[in-house]
VEXDREN-2710 file (C-alpha; in Angstrom, 1 decimal):
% VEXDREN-2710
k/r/px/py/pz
1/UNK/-78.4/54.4/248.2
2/UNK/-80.1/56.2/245.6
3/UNK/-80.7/53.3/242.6
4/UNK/-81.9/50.6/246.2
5/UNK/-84.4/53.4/247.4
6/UNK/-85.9/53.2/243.5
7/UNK/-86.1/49.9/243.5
8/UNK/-88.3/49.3/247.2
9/UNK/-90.6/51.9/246.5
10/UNK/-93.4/50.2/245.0
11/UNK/-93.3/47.7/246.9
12/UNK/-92.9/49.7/250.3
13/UNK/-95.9/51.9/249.2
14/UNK/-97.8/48.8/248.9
15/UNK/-96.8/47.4/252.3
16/UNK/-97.2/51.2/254.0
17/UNK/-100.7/51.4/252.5
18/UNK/-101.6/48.1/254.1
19/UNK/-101.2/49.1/257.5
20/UNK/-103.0/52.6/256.9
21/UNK/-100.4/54.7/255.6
22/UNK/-100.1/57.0/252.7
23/UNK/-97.4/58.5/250.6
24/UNK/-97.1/61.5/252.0
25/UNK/-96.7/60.3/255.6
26/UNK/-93.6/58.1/254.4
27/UNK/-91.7/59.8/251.7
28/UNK/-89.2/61.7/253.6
29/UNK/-88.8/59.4/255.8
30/UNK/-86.7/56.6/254.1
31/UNK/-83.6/57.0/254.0
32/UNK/-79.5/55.4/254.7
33/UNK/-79.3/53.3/257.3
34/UNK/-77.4/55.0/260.4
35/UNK/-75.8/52.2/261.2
36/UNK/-74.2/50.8/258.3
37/UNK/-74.2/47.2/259.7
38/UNK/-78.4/47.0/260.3
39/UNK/-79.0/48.2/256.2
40/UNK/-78.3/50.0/253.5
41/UNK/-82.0/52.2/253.8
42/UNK/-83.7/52.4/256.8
43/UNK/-87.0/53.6/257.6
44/UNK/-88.1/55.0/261.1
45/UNK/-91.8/54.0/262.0
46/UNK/-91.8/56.3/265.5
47/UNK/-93.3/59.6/263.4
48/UNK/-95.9/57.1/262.6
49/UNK/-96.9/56.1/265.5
50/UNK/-99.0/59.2/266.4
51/UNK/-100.8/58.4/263.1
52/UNK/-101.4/55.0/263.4
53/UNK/-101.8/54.8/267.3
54/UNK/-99.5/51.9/267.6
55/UNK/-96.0/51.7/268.8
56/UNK/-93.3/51.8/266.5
57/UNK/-91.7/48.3/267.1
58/UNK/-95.3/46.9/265.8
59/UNK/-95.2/49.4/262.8
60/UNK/-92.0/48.3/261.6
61/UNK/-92.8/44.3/262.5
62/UNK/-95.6/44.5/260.2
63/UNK/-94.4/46.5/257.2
64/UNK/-91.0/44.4/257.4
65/UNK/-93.1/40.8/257.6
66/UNK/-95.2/42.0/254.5
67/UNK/-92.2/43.6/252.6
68/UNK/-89.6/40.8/253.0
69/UNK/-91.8/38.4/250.5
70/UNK/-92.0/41.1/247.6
71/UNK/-88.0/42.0/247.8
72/UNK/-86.3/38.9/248.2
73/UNK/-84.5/39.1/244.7
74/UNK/-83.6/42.8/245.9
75/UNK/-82.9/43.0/249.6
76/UNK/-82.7/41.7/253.4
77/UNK/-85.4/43.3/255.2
78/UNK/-85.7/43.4/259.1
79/UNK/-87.0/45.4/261.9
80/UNK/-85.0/46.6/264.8
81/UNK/-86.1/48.9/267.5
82/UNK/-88.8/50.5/265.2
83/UNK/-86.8/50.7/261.9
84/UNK/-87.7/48.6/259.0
85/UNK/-84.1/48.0/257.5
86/UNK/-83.3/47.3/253.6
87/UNK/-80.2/45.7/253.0
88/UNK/-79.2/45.0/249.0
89/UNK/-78.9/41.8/248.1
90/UNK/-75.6/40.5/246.3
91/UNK/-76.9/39.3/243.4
92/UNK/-79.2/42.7/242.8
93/UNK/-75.6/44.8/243.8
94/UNK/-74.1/42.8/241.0
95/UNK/-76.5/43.4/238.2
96/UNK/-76.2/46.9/239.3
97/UNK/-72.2/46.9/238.9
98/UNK/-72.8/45.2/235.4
99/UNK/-75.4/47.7/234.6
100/UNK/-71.7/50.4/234.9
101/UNK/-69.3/48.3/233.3
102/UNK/-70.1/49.5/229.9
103/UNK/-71.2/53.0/230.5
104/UNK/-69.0/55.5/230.4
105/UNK/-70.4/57.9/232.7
106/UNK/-70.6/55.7/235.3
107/UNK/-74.5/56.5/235.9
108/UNK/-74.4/59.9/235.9
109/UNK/-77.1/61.2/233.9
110/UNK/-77.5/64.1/231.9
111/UNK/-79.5/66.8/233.3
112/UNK/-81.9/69.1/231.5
113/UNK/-80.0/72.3/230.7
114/UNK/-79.5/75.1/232.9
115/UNK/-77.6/78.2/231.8
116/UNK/-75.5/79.0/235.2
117/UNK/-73.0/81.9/235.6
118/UNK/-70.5/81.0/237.9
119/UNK/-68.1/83.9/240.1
120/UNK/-64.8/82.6/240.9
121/UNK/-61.4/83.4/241.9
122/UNK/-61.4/87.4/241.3
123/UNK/-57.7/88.4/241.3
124/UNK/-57.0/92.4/241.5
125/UNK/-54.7/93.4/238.5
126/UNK/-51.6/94.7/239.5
127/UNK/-51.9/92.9/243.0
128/UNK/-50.8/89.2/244.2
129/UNK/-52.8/86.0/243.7
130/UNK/-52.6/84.7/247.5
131/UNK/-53.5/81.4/249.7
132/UNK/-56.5/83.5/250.0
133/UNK/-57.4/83.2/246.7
134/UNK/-57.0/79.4/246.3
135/UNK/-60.5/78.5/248.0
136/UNK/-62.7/80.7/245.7
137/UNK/-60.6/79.3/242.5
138/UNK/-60.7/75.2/243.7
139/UNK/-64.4/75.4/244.7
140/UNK/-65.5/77.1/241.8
141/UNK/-63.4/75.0/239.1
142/UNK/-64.8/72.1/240.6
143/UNK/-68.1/73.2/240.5
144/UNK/-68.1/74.7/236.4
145/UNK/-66.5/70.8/236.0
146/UNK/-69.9/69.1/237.7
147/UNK/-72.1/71.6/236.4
148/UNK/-70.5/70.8/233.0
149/UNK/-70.7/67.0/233.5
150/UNK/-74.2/67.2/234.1
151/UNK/-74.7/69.2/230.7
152/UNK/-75.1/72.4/231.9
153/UNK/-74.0/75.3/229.7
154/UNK/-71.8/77.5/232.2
155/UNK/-70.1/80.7/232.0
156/UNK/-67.3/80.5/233.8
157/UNK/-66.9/84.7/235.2
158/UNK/-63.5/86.1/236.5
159/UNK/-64.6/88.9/238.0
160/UNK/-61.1/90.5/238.2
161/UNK/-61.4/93.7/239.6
162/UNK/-59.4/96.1/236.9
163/UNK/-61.1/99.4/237.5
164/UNK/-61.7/102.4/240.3
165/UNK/-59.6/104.9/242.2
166/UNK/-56.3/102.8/242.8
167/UNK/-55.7/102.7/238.9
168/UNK/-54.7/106.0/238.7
169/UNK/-52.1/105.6/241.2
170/UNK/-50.7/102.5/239.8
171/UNK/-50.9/104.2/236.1
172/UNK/-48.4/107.1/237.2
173/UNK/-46.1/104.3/239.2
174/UNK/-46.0/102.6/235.9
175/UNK/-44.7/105.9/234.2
176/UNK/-42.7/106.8/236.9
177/UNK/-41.0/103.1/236.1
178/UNK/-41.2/103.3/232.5
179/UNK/-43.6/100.9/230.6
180/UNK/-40.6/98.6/229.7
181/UNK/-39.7/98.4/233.7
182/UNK/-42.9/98.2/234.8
183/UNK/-44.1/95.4/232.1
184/UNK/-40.6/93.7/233.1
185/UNK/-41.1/93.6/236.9
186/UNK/-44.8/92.4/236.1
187/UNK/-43.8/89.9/234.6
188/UNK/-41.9/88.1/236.8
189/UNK/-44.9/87.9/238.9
190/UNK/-43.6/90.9/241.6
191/UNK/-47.0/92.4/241.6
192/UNK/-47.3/92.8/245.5
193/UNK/-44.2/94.5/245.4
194/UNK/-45.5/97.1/242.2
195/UNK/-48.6/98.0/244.4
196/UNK/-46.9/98.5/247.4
197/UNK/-44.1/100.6/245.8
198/UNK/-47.1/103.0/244.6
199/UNK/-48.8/103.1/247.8
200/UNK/-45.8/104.3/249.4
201/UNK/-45.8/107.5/247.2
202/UNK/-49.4/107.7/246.9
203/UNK/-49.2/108.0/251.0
204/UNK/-46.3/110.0/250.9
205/UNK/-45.9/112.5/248.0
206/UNK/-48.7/115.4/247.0
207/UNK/-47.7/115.7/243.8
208/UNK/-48.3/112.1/242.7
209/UNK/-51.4/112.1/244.8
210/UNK/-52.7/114.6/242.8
211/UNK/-51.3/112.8/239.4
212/UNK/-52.6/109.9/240.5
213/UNK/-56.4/111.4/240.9
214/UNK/-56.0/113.5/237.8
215/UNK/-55.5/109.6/236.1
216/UNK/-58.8/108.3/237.5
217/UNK/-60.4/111.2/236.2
218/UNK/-58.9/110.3/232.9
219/UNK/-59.2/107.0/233.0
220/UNK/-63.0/106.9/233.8
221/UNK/-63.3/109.1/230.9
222/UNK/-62.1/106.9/228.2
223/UNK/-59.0/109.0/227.5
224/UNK/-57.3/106.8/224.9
225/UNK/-53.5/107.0/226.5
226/UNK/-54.9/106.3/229.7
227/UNK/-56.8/103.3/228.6
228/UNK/-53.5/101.9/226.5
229/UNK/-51.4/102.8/230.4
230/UNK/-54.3/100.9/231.8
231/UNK/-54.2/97.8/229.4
232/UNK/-50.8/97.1/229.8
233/UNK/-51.3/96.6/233.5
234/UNK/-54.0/94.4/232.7
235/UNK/-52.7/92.4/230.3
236/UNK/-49.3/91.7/232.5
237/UNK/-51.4/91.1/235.5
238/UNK/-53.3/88.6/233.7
239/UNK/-50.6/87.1/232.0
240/UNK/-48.8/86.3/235.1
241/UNK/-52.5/85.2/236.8
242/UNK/-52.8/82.9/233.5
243/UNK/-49.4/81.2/235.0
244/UNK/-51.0/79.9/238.1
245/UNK/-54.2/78.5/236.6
246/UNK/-51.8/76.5/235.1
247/UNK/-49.7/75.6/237.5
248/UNK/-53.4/74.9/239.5
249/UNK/-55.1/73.1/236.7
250/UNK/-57.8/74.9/236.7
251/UNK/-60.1/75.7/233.5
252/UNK/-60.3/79.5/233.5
253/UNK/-58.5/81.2/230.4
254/UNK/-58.4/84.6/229.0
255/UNK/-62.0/84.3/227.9
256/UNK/-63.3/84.0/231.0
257/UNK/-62.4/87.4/232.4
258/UNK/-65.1/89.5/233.2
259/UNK/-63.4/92.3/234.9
260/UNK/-64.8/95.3/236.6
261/UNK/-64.6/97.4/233.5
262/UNK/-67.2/95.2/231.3
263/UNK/-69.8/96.4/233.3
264/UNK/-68.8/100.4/233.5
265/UNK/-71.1/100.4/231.1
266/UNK/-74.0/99.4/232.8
267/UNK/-73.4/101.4/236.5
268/UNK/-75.8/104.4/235.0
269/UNK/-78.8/102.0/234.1
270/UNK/-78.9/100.9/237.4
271/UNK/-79.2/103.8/239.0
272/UNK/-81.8/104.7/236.4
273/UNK/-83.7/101.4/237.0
274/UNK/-83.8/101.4/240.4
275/UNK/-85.0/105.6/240.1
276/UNK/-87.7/104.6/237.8
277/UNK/-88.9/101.5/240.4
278/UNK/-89.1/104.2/243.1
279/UNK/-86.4/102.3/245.3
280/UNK/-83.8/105.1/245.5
281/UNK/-82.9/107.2/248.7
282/UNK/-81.0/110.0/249.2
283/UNK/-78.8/109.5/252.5
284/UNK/-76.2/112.0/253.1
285/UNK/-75.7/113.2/250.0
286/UNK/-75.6/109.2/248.7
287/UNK/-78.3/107.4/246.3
288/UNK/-79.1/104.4/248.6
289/UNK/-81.7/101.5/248.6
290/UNK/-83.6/100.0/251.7
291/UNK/-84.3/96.7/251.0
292/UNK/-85.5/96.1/254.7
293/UNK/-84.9/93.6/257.4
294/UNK/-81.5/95.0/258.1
295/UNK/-80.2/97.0/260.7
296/UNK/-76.9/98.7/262.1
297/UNK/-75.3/98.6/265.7
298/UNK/-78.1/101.1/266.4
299/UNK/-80.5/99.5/265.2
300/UNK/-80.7/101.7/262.6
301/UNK/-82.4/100.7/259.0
302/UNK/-78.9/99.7/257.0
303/UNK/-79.1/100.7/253.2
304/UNK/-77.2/99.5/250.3
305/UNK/-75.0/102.2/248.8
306/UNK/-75.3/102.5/245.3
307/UNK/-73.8/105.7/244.2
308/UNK/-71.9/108.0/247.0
309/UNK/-72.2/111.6/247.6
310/UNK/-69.2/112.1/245.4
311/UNK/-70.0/110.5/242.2
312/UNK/-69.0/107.9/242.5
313/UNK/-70.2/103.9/242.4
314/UNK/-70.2/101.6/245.4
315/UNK/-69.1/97.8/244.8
316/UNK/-72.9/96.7/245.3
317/UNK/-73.4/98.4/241.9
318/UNK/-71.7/96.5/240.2
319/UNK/-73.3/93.2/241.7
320/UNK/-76.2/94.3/240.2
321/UNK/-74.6/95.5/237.0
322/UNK/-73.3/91.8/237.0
323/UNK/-76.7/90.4/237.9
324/UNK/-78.3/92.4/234.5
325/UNK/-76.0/91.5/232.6
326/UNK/-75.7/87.3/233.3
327/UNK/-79.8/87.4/233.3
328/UNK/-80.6/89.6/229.8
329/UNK/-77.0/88.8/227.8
330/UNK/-76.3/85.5/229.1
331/UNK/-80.1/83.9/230.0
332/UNK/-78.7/82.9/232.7
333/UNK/-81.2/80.7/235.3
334/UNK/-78.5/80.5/237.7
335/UNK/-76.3/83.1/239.5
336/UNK/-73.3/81.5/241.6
337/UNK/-71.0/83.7/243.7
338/UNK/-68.0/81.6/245.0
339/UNK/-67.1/84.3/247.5
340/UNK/-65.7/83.8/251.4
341/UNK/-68.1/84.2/253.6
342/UNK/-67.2/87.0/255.0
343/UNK/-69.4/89.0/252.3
344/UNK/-72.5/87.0/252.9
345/UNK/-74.7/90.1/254.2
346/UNK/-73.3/91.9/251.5
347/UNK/-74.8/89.2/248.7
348/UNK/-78.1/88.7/250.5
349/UNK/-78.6/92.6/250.5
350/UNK/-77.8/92.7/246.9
351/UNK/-80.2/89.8/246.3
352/UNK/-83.1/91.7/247.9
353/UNK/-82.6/94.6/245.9
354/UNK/-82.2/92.7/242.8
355/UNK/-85.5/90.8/243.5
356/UNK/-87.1/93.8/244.3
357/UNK/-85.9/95.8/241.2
358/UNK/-87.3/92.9/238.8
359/UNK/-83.7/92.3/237.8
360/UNK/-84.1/88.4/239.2
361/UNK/-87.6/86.6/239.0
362/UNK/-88.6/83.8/240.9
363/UNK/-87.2/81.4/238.2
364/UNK/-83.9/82.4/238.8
365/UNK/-81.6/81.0/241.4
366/UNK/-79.2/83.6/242.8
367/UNK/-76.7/81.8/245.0
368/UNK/-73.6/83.1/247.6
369/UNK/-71.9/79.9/247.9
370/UNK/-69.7/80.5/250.7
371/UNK/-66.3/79.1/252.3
372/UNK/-64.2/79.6/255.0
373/UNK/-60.6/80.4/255.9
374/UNK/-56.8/78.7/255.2
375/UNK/-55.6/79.2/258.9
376/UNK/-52.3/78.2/260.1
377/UNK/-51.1/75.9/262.9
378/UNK/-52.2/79.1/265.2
379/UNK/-55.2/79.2/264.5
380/UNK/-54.5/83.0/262.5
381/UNK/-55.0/83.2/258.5
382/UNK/-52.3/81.4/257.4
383/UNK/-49.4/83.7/256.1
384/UNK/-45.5/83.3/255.8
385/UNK/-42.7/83.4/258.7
386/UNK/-42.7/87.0/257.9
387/UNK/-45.9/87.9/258.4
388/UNK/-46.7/88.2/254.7
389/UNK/-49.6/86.4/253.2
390/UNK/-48.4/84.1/251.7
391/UNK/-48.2/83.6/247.6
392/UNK/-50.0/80.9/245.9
393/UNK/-48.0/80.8/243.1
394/UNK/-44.7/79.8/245.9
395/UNK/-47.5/77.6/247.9
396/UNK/-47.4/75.4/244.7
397/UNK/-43.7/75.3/243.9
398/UNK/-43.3/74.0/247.4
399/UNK/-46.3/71.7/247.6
400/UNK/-45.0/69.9/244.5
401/UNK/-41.0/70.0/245.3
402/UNK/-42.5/68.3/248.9
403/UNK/-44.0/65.7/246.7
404/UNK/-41.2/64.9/244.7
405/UNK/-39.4/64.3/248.0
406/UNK/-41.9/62.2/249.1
407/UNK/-42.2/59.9/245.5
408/UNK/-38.0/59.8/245.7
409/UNK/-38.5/58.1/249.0
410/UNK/-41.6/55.7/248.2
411/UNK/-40.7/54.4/244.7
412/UNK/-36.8/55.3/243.4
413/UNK/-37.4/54.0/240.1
414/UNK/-39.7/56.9/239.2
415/UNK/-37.1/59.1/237.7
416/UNK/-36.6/62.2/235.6
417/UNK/-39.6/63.9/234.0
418/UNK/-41.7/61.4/235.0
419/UNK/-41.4/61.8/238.2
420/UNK/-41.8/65.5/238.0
421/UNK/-45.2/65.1/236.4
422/UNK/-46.2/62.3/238.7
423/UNK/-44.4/65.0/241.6
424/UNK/-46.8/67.9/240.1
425/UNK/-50.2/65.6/240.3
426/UNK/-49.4/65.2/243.7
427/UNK/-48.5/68.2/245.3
428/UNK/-51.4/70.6/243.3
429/UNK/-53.6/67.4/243.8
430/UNK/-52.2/67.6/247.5
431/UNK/-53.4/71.3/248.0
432/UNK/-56.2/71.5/246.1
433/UNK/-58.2/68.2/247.6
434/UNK/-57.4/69.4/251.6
435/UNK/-59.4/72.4/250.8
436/UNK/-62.0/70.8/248.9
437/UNK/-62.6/68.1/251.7
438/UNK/-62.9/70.1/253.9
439/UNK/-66.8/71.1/254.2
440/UNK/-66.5/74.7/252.3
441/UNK/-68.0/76.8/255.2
442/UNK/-65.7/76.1/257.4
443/UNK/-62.2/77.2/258.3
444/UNK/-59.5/74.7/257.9
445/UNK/-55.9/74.3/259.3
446/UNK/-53.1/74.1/256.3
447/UNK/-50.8/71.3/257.4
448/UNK/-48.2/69.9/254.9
449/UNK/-47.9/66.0/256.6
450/UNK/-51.7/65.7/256.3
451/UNK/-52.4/66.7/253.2
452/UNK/-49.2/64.8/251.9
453/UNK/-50.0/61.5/253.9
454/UNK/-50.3/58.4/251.9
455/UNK/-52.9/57.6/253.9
456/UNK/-56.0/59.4/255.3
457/UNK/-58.5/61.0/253.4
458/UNK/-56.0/62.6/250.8
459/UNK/-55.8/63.2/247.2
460/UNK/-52.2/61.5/247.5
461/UNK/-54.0/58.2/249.3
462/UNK/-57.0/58.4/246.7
463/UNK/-54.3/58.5/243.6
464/UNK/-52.4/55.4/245.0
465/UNK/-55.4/54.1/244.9
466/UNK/-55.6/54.6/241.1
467/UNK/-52.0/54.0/240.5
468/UNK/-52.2/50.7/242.4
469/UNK/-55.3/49.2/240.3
470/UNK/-53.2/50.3/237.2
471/UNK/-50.5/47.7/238.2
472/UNK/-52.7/45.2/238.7
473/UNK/-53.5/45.3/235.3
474/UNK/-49.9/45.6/234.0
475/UNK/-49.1/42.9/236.1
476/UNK/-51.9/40.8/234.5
477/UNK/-51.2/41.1/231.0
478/UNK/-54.9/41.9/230.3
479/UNK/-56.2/44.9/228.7
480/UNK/-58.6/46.9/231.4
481/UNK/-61.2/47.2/228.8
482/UNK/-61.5/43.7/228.1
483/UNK/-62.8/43.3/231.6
484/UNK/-65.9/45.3/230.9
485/UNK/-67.9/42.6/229.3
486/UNK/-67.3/40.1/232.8
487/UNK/-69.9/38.5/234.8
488/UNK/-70.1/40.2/238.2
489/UNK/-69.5/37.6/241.5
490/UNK/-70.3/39.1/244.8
491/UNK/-69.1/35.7/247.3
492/UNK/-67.1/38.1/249.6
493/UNK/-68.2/40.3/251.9
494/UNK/-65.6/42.8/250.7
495/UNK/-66.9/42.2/247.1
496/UNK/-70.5/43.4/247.9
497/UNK/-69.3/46.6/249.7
498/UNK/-67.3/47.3/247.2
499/UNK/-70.4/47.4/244.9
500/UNK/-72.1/49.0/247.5
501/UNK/-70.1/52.0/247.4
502/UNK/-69.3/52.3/243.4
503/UNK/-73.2/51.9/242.6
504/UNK/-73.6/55.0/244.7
505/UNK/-71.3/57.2/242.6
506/UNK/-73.9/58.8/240.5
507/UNK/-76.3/59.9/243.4
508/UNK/-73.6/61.3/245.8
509/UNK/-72.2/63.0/242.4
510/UNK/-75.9/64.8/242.0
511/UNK/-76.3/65.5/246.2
512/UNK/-72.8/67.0/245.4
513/UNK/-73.9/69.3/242.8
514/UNK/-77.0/70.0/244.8
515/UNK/-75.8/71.7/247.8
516/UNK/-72.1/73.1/246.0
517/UNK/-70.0/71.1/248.7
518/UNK/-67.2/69.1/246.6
519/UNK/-66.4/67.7/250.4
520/UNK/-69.2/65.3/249.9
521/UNK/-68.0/64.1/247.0
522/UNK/-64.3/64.0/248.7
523/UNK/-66.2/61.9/251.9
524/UNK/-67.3/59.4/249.1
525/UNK/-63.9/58.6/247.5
526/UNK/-62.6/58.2/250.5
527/UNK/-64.7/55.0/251.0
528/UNK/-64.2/53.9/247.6
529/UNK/-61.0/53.6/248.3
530/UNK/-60.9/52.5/252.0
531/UNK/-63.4/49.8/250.4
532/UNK/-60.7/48.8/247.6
533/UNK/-58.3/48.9/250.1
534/UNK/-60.5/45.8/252.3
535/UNK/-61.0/44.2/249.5
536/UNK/-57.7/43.9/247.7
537/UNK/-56.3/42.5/251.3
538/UNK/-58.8/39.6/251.4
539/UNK/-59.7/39.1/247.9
540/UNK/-56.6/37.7/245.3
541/UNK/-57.3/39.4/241.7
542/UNK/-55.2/38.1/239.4
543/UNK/-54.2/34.8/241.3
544/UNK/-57.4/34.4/242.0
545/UNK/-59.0/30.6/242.1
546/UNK/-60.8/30.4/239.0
547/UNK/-60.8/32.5/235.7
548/UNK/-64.4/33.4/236.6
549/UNK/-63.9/35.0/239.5
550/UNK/-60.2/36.7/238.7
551/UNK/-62.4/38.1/235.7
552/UNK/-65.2/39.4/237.9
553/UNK/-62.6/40.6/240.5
554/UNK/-60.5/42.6/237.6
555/UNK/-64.0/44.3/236.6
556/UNK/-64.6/45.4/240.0
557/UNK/-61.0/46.8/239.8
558/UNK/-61.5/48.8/236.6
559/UNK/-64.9/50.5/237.9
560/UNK/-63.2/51.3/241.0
561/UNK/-60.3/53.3/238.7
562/UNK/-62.8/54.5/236.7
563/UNK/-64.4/55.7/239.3
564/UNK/-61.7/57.3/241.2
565/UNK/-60.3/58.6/238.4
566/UNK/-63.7/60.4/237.4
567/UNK/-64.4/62.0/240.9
568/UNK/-60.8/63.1/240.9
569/UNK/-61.7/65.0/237.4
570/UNK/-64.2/66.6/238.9
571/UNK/-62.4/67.9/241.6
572/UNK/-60.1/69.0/239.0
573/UNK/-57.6/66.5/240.3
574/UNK/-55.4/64.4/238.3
575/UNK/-54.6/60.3/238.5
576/UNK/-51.3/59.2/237.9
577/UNK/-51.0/55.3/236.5
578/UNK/-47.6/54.9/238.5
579/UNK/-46.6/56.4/242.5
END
């Protein structure tokens, strides 16, 4: 607990310095309590042993006995088993919820600015949007929304990839079609089926292989037909990509696509950068760079390709295309890659080189952050019953039809299009928070009951939540806002973890943002609501005893929707008033 940590240090200086112990032997050290029951901060006194010559159970007896006296209007303080232990008091919890009540940030503070460039979701044009997909699109939206909350100025970067070999091939399938064909069976969202059909002939046919290079050749010239051919496929691809973001709730648009073809442009001063630092190689007829420490199966120094024996660019040329262009266009400070981890060699390799090449200094931040897999009950990436992978945009249709059979079986009187919007929040919010719990490096299992459950750590159990405080209020008759001006009461045990937990919103919001994993934001409204949860069973709101404690009780309510609410929107989640 961030704000109870603040408050002790003086005083726990004070007490450490009187048994012999400076700052820097401490700081690190304090920290939440293991065990939830013996504190809220904890502080082990065994790595001080050594330093002081004295067992840790004395260490801790001593600091506790002096540190009790100077916190007793702030927290319990014992010693067990060579722990000092903090435990916030109620009446110091409650001048903390009060603190909240009016603020409508609910702590979080504004940071000072970084400019951060953020790489996410990275459709191909003319090809499917897939389950794959979904991670790098939720994590990242849910990052730009925290790093926007905090007062950031971000660029949210689509790096779509719209350019190379294959768009000569799909150009002559599109003419083969017709434009009006091809723009027609684009646009229903049959883009898997358009790039397959021109594979087929491209593996298949001389003629149109040789079309289909001629096109490249054209189309990397700037041949103006070409470039209209190429546009079209572009601009349906996008269109129909525009339609899931939607259907997702995401925040990219139109301006946010940075595709593969912005940074043509830039591919020659690379290689003329990196030839005027000295860095480039040749390698079997390739320009390569050996930014050292890596090695092949032979053990072998491993380069990064950056322009092949043909001509042409390698992929890792265009990370550092990108890399220019976010550091001397945008100013960027902050370079995030939301990209599966399958590439992370790839992105450290790139870093080197861009370090070494001057293109990043050291007060830039150049991140890969990294995630894992969708896997299926087999323990294989997950795809369809036919071996496909599987389409996000049918993913979603069925994640929010499940939904809506789940709402017609847990409240009837939701009908008609409310109960398809409520059915949408549900199902997308469904999807999106089972992969955004789960910590991001890791591979996850897709399982419809679990992420559907109206219990468990789920978006559905987290919006209930919500939905449930919401009738409260109706049911009261009092306007929520009316119960930000009430004096906070913390008699109940329930009560004072419920403060517990909302006080800590801001900080877990910032450890969050710190290390890029939306799961430990998901971990922490989880808790909230386990916490509401405990204390709406043993605590009466609105029939409560007195009007001073149904009033303190109804404020606690409102921070916790608030709250919830809040977190949700960060994980780009909505939260319905009424399941």
């Amino acid at each position: 607990m961030r704000k109870l940590a603040e408050a002790v240090a003086p005083a726990l200086e004070a007490a450490l310095s009187g048994v012999g112990v400076g700052g820097e032997a401490w700081a690190d050290l304090l920290g939440p309590a293991t065990v939830e029951e013996h504190g809220d901060l904890a502080l082990p006194c065994h790595p001080l042993a050594g330093v002081l010559g004295r067992s840790p159970n004395d260490i801790a007896d001593e600091v506790a006995s002096v540190l009790a006296p100077s916190l007793s209007d702030v927290a319990e303080v014992s010693s067990v088993s060579g722990f000092v232990n903090m435990r916030a008091k109620p009446s110091w919890l409650a001048a903390q919820v009060m603190g909240l009540l009016p603020d409508d940030r609910l702590g979080i503070t504004v940071e000072r600015t970084r400019t951060v460039a953020v790489d996410y979701s990275a459709p191909n044009v003319a090809k499917e949007m897939h389950v794959g997909h979904l991670r790098s699109t939720v994590i990242g939206d849910a990052i730009v929304r925290m790093l926007g909350h905090k007062g950031h100025i971000v660029y949210r970067e689509n790096h779509v990839g719209d350019w190379g070999t294959p768009f000569g091939m799909l150009i002559e399938h599109l003419l083969d079609l017709s434009e009006a064909n091809a723009a027609a069976e684009l646009s229903v969202g049959d883009l898997d089926g358009f790039y397959k059909q021109a594979r087929v002939k491209f593996n298949s046919d001389e003629t149109f292989v040789a079309r289909s290079r001629n096109r490249v050749v054209l189309l990397q010239s700037g041949d103006e037909e070409t470039l209209r051919l190429w546009r079209i496929l572009v601009d349906e691809s996008m269109r129909y990509f525009n339609e899931v973001y939607g259907m997702l709730g995401v925040l990219l648009t139109d301006g946010d696509i940075m595709g593969e073809s912005n940074y043509h442009h830039l591919l020659p001063v690379v290689v003329e950068r990196l030839r005027a630092q000295g860095m480039l190689e040749e390698s079997a007829g390739a320009q390569v760079v050996y930014p050292g420490g890596w090695v092949n199966r032979e053990g072998e120094p491993m380069p990064l390709i950056i322009e092949k024996a043909d001509g042409a660019y390698n992929y890792a040329t265009t990370e550092l295309a990108c890399i220019i262009d976010r550091v001397e266009r945008l100013d960027c400070d902050d370079l995030l890659y939301v990209v599966g981890t399958p590439q992370s060699q790839h992105f450290k390799m790139v870093f080197q080189v861009a370090e070494q090449a001057g293109f990043i200094g050291d007060a830039h931040n150049a991140v890969h952050v990294n995630f894992g897999s969708v896997m299926g009950s087999d323990g294989k990436i997950l795809k369809s019953r036919e071996g496909e992978v599987i389409k996000l945009v049918d993913l979603l249709r069925e994640a929010t039809s499940r939904a809506e059979q789940a709402i017609a079986e847990k409240n009837p009187e939701l009908q008609g299009t409310e109960r398809e919007a409520v059915a949408r929040m549900i199902g997308i919010g469904s999807v999106k928070y089972a992969d955004l719990s789960t910590e991001r490096s890791k591979d996850y299992v897709f399982d419809w009951d679990r992420m559907l459950a109206f219990e468990g750590n789920t978006s559905p159990y987290l919006q209930y939540a919500h939905a449930r405080i919401c009738s409260i209020f109706r049911r009261s008759g009092i306007e929520r806002s009316s119960a930000r001006d009430a004096s906070i009461t913390l008699a109940q045990p329930e009560e004072a973890l419920l403060a517990r937990r909302l006080v800590n919103f801001a900080a877990v919001t910032d450890d969050t943002l710190a290390s890029y994993s939306p799961h430990t934001l998901c971990t922490y409204l989880h808790s909230l609501a386990s916490s509401f949860a405990s204390f709406y069973e043993v605590c009466p709101v609105i029939a409560a005893g007195d009007d001073a404690t149904r009033d303190s009780r109804l404020a606690l309510c409102d921070l916790t929707a608030r709250t919830i609410c809040t977190g949700l929107e960060l994980l780009g989640i909505d939260s319905p008033e009424r399941m």
